[in-house]
C-alpha positions as CSV (number, residue, x, y, z in Angstrom):
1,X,-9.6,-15.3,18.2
2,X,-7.9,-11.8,17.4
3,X,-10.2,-9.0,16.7
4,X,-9.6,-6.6,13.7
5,X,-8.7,-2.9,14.5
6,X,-10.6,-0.5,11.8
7,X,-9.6,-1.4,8.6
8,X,-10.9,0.4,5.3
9,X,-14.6,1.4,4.9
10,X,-15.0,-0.3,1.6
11,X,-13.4,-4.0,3.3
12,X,-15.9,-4.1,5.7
13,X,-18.6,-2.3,6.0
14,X,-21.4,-4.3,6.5
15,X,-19.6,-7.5,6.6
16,X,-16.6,-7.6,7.3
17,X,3.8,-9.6,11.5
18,X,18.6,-14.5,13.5
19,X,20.2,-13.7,11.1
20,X,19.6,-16.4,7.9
21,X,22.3,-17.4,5.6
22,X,21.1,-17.6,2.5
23,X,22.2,-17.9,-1.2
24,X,21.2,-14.7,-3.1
25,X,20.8,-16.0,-7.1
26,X,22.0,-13.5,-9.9
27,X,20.7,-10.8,-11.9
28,X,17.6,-10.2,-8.8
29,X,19.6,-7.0,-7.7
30,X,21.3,-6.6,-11.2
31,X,24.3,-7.2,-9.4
32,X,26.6,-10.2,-8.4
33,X,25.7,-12.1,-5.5
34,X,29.2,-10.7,-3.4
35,X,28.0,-7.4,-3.6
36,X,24.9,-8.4,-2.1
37,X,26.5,-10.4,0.1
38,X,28.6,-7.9,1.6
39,X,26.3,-5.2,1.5
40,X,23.8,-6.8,4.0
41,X,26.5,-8.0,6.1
42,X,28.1,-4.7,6.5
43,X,24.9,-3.4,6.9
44,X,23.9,-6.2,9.6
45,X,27.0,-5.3,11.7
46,X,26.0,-1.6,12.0
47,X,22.5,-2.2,13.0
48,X,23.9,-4.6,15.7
49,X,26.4,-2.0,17.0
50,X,23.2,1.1,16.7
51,X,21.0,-1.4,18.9
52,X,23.1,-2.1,21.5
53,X,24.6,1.3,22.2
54,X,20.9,2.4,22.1
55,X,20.1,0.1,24.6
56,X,23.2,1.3,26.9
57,X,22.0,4.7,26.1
58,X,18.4,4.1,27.1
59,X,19.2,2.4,30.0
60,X,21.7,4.8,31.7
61,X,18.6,7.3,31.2
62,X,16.1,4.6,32.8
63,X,13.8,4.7,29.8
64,X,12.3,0.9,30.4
65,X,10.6,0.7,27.0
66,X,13.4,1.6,24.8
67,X,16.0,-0.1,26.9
68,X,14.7,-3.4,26.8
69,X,13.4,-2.8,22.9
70,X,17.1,-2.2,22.0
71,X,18.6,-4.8,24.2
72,X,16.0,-7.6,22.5
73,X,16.6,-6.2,19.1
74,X,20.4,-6.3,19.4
75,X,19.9,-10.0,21.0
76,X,18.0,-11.1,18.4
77,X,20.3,-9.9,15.9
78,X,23.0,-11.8,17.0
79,X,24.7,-8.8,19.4
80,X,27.2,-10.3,21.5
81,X,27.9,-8.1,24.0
82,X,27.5,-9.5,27.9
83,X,25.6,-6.1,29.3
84,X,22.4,-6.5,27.5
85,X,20.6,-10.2,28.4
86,X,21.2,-9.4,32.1
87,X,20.0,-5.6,31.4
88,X,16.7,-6.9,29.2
89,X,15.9,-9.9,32.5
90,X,16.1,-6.9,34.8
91,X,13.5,-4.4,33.5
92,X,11.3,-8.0,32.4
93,X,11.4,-8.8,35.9
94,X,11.4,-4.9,37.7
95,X,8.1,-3.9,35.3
96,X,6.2,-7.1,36.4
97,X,6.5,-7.3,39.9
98,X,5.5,-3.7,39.7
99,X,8.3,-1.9,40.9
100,X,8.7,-0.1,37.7
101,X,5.3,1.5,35.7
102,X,6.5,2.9,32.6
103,X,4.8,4.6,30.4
104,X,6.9,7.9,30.6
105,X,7.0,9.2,26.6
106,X,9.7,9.8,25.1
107,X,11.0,13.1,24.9
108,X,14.0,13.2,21.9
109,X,13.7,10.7,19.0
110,X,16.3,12.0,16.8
111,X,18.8,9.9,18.8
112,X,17.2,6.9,17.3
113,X,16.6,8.0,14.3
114,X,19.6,9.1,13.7
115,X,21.9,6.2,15.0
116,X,19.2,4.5,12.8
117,X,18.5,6.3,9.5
118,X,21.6,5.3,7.1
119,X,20.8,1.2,8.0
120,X,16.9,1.9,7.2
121,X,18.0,3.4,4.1
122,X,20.4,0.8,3.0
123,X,18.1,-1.9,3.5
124,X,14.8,-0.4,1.5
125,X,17.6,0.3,-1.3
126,X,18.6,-3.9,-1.1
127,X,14.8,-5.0,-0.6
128,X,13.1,-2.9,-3.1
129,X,13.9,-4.5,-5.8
130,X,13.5,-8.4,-4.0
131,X,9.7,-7.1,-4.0
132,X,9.7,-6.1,-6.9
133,X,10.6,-9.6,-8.3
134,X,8.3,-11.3,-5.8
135,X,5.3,-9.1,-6.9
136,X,6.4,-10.4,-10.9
137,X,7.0,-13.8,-9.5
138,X,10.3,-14.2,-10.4
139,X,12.2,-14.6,-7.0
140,X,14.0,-17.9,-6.3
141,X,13.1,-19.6,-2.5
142,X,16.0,-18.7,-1.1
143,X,16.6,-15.0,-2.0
144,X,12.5,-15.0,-0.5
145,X,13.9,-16.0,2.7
146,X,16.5,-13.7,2.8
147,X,13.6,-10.7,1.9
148,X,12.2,-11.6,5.0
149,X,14.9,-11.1,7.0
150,X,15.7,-8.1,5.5
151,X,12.5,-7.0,5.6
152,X,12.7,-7.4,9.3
153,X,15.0,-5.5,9.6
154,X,14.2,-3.0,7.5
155,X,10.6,-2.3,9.4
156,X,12.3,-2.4,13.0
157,X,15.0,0.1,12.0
158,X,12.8,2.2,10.1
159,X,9.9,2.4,12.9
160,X,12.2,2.0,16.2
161,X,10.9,4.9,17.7
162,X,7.6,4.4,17.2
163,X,7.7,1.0,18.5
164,X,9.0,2.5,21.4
165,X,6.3,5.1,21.8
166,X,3.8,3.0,20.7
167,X,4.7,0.8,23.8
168,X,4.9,3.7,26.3
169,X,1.6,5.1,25.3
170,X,0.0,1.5,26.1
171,X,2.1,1.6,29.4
172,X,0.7,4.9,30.2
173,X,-3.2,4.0,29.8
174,X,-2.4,0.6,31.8
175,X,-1.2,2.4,34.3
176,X,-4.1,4.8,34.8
177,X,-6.3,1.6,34.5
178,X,-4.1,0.1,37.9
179,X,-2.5,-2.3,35.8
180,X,1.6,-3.8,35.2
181,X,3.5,-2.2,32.7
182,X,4.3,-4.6,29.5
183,X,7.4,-5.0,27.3
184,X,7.4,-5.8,23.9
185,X,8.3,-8.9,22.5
186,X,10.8,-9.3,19.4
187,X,9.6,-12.9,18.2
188,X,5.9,-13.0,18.2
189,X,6.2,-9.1,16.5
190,X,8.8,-10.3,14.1
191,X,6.2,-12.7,13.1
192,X,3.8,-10.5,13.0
193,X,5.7,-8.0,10.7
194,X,5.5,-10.7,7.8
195,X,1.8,-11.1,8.7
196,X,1.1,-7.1,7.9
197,X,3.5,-7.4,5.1
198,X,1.5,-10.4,3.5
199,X,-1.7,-8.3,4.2
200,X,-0.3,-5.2,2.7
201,X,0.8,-7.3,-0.7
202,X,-2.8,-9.4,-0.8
203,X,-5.6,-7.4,0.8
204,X,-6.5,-11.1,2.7
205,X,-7.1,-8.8,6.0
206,X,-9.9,-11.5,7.0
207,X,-7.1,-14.8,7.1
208,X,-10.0,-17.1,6.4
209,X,-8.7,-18.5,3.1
210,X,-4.9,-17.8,3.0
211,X,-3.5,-17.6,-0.2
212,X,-0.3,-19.9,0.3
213,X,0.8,-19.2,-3.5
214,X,1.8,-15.7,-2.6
215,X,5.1,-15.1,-2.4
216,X,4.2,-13.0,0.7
217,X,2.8,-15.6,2.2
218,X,5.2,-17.6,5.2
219,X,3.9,-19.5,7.9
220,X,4.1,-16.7,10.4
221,X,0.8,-15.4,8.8
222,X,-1.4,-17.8,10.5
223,X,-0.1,-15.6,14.1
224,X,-2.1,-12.6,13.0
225,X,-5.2,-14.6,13.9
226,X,-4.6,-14.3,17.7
227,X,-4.2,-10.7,18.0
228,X,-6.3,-7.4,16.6
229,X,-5.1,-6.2,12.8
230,X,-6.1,-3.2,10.8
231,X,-5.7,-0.1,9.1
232,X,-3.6,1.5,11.7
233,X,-0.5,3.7,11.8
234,X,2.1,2.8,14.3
235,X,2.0,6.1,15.7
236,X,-1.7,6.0,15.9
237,X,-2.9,2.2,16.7
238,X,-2.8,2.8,20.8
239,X,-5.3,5.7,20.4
240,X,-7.4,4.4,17.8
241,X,-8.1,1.4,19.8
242,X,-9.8,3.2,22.4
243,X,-12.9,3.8,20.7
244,X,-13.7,0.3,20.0
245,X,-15.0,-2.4,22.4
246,X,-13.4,-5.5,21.4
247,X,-10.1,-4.8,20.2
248,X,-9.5,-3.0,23.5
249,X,-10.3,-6.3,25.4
250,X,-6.3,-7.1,25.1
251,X,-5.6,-3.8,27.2
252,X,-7.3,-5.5,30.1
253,X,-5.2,-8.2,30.8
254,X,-4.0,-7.8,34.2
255,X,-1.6,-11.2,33.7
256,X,0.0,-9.6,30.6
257,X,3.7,-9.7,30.6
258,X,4.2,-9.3,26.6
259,X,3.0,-6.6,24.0
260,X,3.0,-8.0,20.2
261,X,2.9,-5.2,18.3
262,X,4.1,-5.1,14.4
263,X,3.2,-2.7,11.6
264,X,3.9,-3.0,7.8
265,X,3.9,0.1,5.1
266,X,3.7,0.5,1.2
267,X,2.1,-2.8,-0.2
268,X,1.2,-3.1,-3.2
269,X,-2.8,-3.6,-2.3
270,X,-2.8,-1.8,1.0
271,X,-1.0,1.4,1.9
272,X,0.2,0.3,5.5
273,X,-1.4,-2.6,7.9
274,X,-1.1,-2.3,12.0
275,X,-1.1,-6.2,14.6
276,X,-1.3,-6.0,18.5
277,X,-2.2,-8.2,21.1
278,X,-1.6,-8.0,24.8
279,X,-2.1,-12.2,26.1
280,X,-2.7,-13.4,29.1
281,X,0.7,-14.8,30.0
282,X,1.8,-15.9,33.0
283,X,5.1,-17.7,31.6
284,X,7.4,-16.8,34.5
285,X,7.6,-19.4,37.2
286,X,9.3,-17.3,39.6
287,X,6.9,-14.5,39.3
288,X,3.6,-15.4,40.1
289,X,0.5,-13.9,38.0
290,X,-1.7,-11.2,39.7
291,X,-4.4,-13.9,39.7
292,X,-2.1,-16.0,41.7
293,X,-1.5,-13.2,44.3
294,X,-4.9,-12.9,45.3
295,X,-5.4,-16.4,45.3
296,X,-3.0,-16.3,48.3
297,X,0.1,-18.3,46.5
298,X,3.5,-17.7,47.3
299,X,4.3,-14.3,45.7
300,X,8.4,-12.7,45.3
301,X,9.9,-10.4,47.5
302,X,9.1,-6.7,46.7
303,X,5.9,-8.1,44.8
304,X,3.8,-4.3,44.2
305,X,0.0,-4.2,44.3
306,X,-1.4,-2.2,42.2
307,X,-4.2,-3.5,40.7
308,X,-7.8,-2.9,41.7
309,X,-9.9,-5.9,43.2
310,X,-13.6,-6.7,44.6
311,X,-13.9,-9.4,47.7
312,X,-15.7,-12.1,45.9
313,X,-16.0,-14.8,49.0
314,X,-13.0,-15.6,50.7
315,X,-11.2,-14.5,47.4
316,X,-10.3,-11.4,45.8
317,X,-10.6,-10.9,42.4
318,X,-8.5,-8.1,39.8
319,X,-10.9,-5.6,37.9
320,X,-10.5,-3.4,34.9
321,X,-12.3,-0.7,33.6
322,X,-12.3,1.5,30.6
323,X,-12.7,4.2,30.2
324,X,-10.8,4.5,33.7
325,X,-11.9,7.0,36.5
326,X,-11.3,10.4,35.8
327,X,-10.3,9.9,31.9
328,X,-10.3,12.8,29.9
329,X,-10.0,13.1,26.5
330,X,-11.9,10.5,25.4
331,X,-13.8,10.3,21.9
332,X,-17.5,10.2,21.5
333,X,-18.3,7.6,19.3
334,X,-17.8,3.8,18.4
335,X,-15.1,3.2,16.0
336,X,-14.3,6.2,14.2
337,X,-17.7,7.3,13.7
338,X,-17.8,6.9,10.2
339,X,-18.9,3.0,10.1
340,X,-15.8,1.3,10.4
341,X,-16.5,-1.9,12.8
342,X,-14.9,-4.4,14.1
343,X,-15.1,-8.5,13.9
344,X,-16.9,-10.2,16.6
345,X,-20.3,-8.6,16.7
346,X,-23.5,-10.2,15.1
347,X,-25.7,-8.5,12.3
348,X,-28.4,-7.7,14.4
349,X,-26.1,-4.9,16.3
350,X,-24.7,-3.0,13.0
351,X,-26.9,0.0,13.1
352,X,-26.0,0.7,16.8
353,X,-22.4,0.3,16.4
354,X,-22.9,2.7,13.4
355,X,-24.5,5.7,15.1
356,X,-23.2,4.5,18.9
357,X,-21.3,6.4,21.2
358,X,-18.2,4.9,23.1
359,X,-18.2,2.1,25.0
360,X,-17.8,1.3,28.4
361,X,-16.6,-1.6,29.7
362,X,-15.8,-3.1,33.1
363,X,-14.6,-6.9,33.5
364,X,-13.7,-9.1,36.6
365,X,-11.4,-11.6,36.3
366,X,-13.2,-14.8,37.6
367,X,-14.7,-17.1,35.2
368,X,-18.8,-16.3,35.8
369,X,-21.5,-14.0,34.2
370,X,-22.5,-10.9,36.2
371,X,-26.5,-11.3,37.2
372,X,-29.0,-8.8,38.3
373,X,-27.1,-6.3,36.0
374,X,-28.4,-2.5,36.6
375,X,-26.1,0.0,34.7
376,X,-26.5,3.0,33.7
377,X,-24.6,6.7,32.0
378,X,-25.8,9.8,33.1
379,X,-24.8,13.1,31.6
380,X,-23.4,16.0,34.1
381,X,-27.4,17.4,33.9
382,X,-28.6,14.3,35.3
383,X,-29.7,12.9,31.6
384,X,-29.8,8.8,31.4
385,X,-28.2,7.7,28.1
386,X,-29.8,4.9,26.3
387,X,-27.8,1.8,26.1
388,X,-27.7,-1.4,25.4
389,X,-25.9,-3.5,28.2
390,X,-23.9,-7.1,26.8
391,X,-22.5,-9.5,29.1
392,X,-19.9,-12.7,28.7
393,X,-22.1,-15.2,26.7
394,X,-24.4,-12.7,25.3
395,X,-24.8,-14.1,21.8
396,X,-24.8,-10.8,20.2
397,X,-21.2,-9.9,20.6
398,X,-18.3,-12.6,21.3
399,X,-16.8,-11.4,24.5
400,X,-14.4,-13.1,27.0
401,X,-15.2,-16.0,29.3
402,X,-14.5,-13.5,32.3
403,X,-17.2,-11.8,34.0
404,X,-17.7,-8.7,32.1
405,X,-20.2,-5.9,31.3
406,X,-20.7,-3.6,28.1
407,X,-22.5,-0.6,27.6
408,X,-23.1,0.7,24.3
409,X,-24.5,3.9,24.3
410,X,-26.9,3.9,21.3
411,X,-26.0,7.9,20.1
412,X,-22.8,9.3,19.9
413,X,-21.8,11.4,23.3
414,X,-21.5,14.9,23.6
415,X,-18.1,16.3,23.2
416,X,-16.4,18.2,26.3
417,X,-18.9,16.3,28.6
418,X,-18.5,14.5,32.1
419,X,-20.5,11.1,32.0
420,X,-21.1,8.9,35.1
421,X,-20.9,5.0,35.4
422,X,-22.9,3.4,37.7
423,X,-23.0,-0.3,37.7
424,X,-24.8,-2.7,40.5
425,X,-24.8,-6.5,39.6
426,X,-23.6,-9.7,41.1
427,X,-20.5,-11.8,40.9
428,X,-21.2,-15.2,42.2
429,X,-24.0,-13.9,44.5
430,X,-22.0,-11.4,45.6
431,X,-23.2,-7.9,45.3
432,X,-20.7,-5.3,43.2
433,X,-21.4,-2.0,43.0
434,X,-19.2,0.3,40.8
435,X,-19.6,4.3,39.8
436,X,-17.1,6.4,38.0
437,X,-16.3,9.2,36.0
438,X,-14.9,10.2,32.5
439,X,-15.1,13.7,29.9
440,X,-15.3,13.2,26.8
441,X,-13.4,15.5,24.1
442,X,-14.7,18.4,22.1
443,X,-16.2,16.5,18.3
């Protein structure tokens, strides 16, 4: 089940994303269906050329995120040049085994941009008026169809850069957490796109009674429900997760291969509408899972540890934490302390998650429940915070199966403040003990 990233006040307070041939019918552009024709075809063969020499580009400066973003985009698309399956393989296979971290931002954008800009433009100018029409109800099926591919399009030219940061700033907080870099994935976001897009032209941000008469609506909607969704800029969606508790659950995954990520802007209910989701997916048989490695399976040569672990028994288990030792930065509150929540947490814990500060969590990836739990945060003068403490199972809050802990401090932090974690418990009878350290930014 995904979780919602903050979406308006007013929407939950209190409650709570190939190339198709298609025939394009008269008078929807007020122009003949040739023109149309040509247009996007003219336009589809520049955007092909654009991706793939920005995925040369990218990969001759070693930029692993916009490299293989290019290289899947250009695939996607229909580019046919032999450089750019074997380039995207590589950096799939060099950022998992953990050779390769990532998260380096981007310094220059204008090269994507402007390789980018004119194809962006011609594209709003042919789907503007498609949704238009769809929004009147007077578009035929297959000119819809074609919208969406357009629309595609439209989104991934418009926002590459961002995509591209977007994905190095969750590379760069994965690797402070001691975790494998991730690479995002064209067809689950592509689906996602037309999820944030149906969102943005219904206001149906819950997806608990779809409305299939939309013209909006496709089947890739029903994919939104397995990752987080919200009010979210591009740009912003990697730092606005960290505040929350559930929505950042997805950063965890050690196993993760794969970011979705998708954005959609200017609907006609809802300015702009942000998807991501970071699964557990361990889909390459040649590359064993970080699970797997600790399990003692048969791992690939120049395999990289790099992720954290307790000795539970004979075996030894991967652990996250967030915030991660020595974090700076970070905000003070739950959410954006203004009463935007998130879906997943009972009634009963609303006036907490209200006035609460950030939350700390710690998971371990072995299916139990932590026992004899005693956690606490103490302020840099020695003060205890107040918290309440959730684990997996806790009926209060819908966590993960894995062994995890949650502290919710019940008053907002102080800003430019060091806070300690300390954490005893048991994992399977064995004892864990855990302390770390984080600073908080000013309010």
């Amino acid at each position: 089940m995904g979780r919602r990233l903050p979406a308006p006040a007013s929407a939950v307070m209190r409650s709570t994303f190939a190339i198709v041939v298609a025939i394009v019918f008269p008078c929807v552009l007020g122009a003949d269906d040739e023109k149309v024709t040509k247009q996007l075809a003219k336009l589809d063969a520049e955007f092909v050329k654009a991706l793939t020499d920005l995925a040369k580009k990218y990969d001759r400066d070693q930029v692993p995120e916009a490299a293989h973003f290019f290289a899947s985009c250009a695939l996607s698309f229909g580019a046919k040049d032999d450089a750019l399956a074997p380039m995207k393989a590589s950096y799939e296979a060099s950022v998992y085994l953990g050779r390769l971290r990532g998260g380096e931002p981007l310094k220059e954008t204008a090269p994507i941009t402007g390789a980018l800009g004119n194809v962006s433009t011609g594209y709003k100018k042919i789907l503007d008026p498609w949704i238009h029409s769809a929004r009147k109800g007077g578009l035929p099926e297959a000119t819809r169809t074609l919208m969406f591919e357009t629309g595609v399009k439209y989104e991934l030219s418009r926002g590459a850069h961002e995509y591209v940061q977007a994905t190095q700033r969750f590379n760069a907080l994965r690797k402070a957490m001691g975790l494998r870099a991730i690479l995002w994935d064209f067809e689950e976001s592509r689906k996602l796109i037309l999820s944030g897009w149906y969102t943005c032209e219904t206001e149906d941000s819950e997806l608990k009674e779809l409305k299939r008469e939309s013209p909006f609506f496709s089947e890739a909607v029903e994919e939104a429900k397995k990752v987080a969704r919200g009010a979210d800029k591009l740009p912003e969606l990697p730092e606005g997760l960290r505040s929350f508790a559930l929505v950042r659950q997805y950063l965890l995954n050690p196993n993760a291969r794969t970011l979705r990520l998708a954005y959609w802007g200017g609907g006609g209910k809802l300015d702009y509408w942000g998807l991501y989701g970071i699964p557990q997916l361990p889909y390459r048989e040649d590359i064993p899972t970080p699970t797997q490695r600790f399990r003692g399976e048969t791992v690939v040569k120049d395999w990289v540890d790099v992720e954290d672990t307790i000795d539970v028994g004979s075996k030894k288990v991967p652990f996250v934490r967030y915030p991660f030792p020595g974090e700076t930065d970070l905000p003070i509150w739950f959410s954006n302390g203004h009463g935007y929540m998130e879906g997943g947490w009972t009634k009963s814990e609303y006036d907490v998650l209200e006035h609460g500060g950030l939350p700390i969590m710690i998971r371990f990836f072995i299916e139990s429940t932590p026992t004899d739990i005693d956690a606490s945060l103490i302020d840099k003068g020695g003060r205890k915070l107040v918290c309440r403490i959730y684990v997996n199972g806790d009926k209060r809050v819908e966590l993960h199966k894995l062994a995890t802990v949650l502290l919710l401090p019940e008053k907002q932090l102080d800003g430019l403040t060091e806070y300690t974690v300390a954490l005893r418990c048991k994992i399977e009878a064995t004892p864990v003990e855990k302390s770390w350290i984080f600073k908080t930014r000013a309010k």
